[in-house]
C-alpha positions as CSV (number, residue, x, y, z in Angstrom):
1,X,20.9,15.9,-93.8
2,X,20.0,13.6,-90.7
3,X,18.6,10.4,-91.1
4,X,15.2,11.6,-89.8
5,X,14.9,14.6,-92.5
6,X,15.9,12.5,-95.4
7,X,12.5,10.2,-93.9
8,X,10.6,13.3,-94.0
9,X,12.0,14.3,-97.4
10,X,11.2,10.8,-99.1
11,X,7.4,10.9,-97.3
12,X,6.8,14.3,-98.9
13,X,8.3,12.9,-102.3
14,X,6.1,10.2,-102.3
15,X,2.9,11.9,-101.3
16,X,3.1,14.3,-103.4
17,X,3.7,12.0,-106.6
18,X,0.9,10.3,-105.5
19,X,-1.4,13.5,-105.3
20,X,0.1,14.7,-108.5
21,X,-1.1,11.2,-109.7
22,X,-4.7,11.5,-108.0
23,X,-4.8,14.3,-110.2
24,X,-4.7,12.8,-113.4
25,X,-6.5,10.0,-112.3
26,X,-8.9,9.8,-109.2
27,X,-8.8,5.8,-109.0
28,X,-5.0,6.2,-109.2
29,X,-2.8,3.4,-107.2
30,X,0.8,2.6,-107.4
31,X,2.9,0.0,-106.4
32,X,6.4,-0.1,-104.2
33,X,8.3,-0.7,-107.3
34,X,6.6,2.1,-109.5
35,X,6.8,4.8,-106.8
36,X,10.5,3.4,-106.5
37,X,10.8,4.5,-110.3
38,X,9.6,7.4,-110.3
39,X,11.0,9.1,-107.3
40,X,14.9,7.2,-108.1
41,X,14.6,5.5,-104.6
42,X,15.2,2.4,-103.9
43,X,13.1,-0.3,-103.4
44,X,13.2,-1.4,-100.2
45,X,13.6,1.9,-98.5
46,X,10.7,2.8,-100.4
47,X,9.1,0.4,-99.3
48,X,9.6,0.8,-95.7
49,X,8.3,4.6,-95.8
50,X,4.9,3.2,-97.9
51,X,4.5,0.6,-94.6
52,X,5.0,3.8,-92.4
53,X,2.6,5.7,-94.2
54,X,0.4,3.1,-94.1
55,X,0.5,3.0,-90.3
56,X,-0.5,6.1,-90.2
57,X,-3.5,6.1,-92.4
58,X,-1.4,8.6,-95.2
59,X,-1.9,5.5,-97.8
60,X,-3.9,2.4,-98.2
61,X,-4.1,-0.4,-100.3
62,X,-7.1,-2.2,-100.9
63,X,-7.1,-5.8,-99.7
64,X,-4.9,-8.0,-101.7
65,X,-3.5,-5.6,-103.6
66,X,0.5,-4.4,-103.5
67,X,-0.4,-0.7,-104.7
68,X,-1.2,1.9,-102.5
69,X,-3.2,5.5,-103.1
70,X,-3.3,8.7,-101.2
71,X,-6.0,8.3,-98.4
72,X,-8.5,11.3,-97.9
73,X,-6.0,11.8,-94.3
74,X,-3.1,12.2,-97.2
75,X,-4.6,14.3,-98.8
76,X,-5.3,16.5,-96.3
77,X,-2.0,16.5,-95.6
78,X,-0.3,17.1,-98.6
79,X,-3.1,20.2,-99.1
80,X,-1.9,21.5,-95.8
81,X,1.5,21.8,-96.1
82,X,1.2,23.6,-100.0
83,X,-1.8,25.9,-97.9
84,X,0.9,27.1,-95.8
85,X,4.5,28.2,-95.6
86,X,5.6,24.4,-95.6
87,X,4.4,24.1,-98.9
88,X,5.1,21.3,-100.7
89,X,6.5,21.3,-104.3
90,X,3.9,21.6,-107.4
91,X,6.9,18.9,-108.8
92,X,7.6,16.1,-106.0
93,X,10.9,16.2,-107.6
94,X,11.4,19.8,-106.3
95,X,10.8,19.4,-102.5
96,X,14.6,18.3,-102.1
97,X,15.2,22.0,-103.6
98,X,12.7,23.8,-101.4
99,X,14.4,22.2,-98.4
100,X,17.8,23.6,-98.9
101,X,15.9,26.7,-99.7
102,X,14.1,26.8,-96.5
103,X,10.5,26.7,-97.9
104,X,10.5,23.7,-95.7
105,X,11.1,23.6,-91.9
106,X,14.3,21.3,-91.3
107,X,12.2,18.7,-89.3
108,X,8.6,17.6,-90.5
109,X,7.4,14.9,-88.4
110,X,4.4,13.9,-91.1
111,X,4.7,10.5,-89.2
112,X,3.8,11.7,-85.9
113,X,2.5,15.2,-85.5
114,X,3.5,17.4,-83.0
115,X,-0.2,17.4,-81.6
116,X,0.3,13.8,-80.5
117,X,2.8,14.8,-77.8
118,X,0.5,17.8,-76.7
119,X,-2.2,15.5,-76.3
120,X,-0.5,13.3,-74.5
121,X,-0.2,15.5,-72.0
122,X,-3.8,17.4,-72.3
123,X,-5.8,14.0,-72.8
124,X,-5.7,12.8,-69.3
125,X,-7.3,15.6,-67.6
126,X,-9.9,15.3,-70.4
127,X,-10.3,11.7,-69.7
128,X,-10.8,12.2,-65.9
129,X,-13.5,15.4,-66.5
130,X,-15.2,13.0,-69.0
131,X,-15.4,10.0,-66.6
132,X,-16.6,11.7,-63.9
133,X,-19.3,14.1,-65.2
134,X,-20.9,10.4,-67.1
135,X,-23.3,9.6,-64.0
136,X,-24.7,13.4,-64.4
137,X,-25.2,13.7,-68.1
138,X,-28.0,11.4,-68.0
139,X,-26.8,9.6,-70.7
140,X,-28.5,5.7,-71.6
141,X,-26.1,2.8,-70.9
142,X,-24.7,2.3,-74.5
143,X,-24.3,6.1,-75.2
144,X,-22.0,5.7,-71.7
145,X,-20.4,2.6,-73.1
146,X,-19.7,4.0,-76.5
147,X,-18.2,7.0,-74.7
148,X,-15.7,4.5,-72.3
149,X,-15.0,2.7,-75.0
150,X,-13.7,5.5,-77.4
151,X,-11.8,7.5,-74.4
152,X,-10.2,4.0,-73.9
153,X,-9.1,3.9,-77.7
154,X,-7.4,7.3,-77.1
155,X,-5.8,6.2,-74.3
156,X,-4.3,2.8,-76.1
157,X,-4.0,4.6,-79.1
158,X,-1.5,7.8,-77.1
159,X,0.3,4.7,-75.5
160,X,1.5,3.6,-78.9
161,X,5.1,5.3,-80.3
162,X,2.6,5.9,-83.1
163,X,-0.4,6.8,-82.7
164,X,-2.8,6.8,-86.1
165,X,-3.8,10.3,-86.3
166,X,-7.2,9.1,-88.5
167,X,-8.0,6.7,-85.5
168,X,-7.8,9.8,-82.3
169,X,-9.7,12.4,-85.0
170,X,-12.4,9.5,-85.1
171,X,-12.8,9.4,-82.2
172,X,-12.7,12.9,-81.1
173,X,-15.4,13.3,-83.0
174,X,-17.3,10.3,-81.7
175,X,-16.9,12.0,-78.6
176,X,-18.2,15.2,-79.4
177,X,-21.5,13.5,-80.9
178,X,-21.9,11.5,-77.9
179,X,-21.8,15.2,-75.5
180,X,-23.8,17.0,-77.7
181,X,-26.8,14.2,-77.2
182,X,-26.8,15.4,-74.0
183,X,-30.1,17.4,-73.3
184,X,-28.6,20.0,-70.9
185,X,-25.5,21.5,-73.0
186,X,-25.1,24.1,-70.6
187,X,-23.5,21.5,-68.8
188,X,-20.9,19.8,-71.4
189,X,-20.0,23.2,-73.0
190,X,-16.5,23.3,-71.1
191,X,-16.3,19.1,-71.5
192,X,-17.1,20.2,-75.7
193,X,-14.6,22.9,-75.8
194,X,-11.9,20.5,-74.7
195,X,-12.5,17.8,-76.6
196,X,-12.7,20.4,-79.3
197,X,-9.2,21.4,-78.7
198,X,-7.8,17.7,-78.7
199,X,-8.6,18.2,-83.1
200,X,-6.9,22.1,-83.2
C-alpha cells in the first residue's frame, strides 16, 4: 500500500469513528490521543491527518479546545462515500478490509477532490464571462464588489495545493445569489448554469 493510500485509509478510519461517535452522541468531540486509541494509530501520525482534515474543513475544534468533531462538510462526506460504491465501512475498523476487497477505489483523494483540478481548469473562463458581463447586469456597487471579491477568493483559494472545499462551495453559492438578484435572468442563465457546474 502506497504511502498516499495508507493517508486515505487512516482519514476514512478516523471519520468514520467520529461519525459512528456523532451517532451516539451529537455533541461528540475527541481528542488526538483518544482517536489515536481507538483506531491503534499512533499519536503523532494521527495527529498530522486531524491537522489535514482540519485544513480542509472535514473536522473542527472549537477555540481552545484539543478535540475535534465531524463538521457538517464531514459528514457529508462520510454519507457520500457509504451512498455510493465507495462505501465506507458501518465498523471504521473494517475499511482496511473493504479496501483489499475492492469496495474501495485504490486512491481516494478525500483531501483534495478531483473537482479541484477540474475547476482549475473551468474556473478561469467563468471568471473572465463573470467580469465582463458586471457593467451590463445592472448590478449596485457592493452587489459588484461582493461578486469581485468572492471570484477573487476562488481564484486565491485554486492557487493553494489545497484548496478548502467548504470555502469554493461558499462561495459558489455566493455567486449564484448575487446573479440571481439580477432583474433580467434571461441574461445570466448561461453565467448561472456555469457557476452551477463549478458545485457538480
Amino acid at each position: 500500500m502506497s504511502t498516499q493510500q495508507q493517508a486515505q485509509e487512516y482519514c476514512l478510519n478516523i471519520l468514520s469513528h467520529l461519525y459512528e461517535r456523532r451517532k451516539e452522541d451529537p455533541s461528540s468531540q475527541l481528542s488526538v490521543a483518544s482517536l489515536a486509541a481507538a483506531l491503534n494509530y499512533d499519536e503523532p501520525s494521527t495527529s498530522v491527518i486531524v491537522e489535514d482534515l482540519k485544513d480542509s474543513d472535514l473536522v473542527a475544534s472549537e477555540s481552545g479546545s484539543d478535540e475535534v468533531f465531524l463538521t457538517a462538510l464531514g459528514l457529508d462526506v462520510v454519507n457520500r462515500y457509504r451512498s455510493n460504491d465507495n462505501t465506507v465501512p458501518a465498523q471504521s475498523v473494517d475499511i482496511r478490509e473493504a479496501t483489499l476487497a475492492g469496495s474501495l477505489p485504490e486512491q481516494i483523494d478525500i483531501l483534495q477532490p478531483e473537482t479541484h483540478g477540474v475547476v482549475r481548469v473551468t474556473f478561469p473562463a467563468v471568471a473572465e464571462a463573470l467580469r465582463g458581463a458586471v457593467p451590463s447586469l445592472g448590478l449596485s456597487d457592493a452587489q459588484s464588489a461582493e461578486l469581485e471579491a468572492d471570484i477573487h477568493t476562488v481564484e486565491t483559494q485554486l492557487a493553494s495545493p489545497r484548496p478548502k472545499t467548504q470555502v469554493l462551495v461558499q462561495c459558489y453559492r455566493a455567486i449564484e445569489l448575487t446573479l440571481n438578484e439580477v432583474d433580467d435572468q434571461d441574461s445570466v442563465k448561461e453565467l448561472i448554469r456555469s457557476v452551477k457546474s463549478l458545485m457538480a
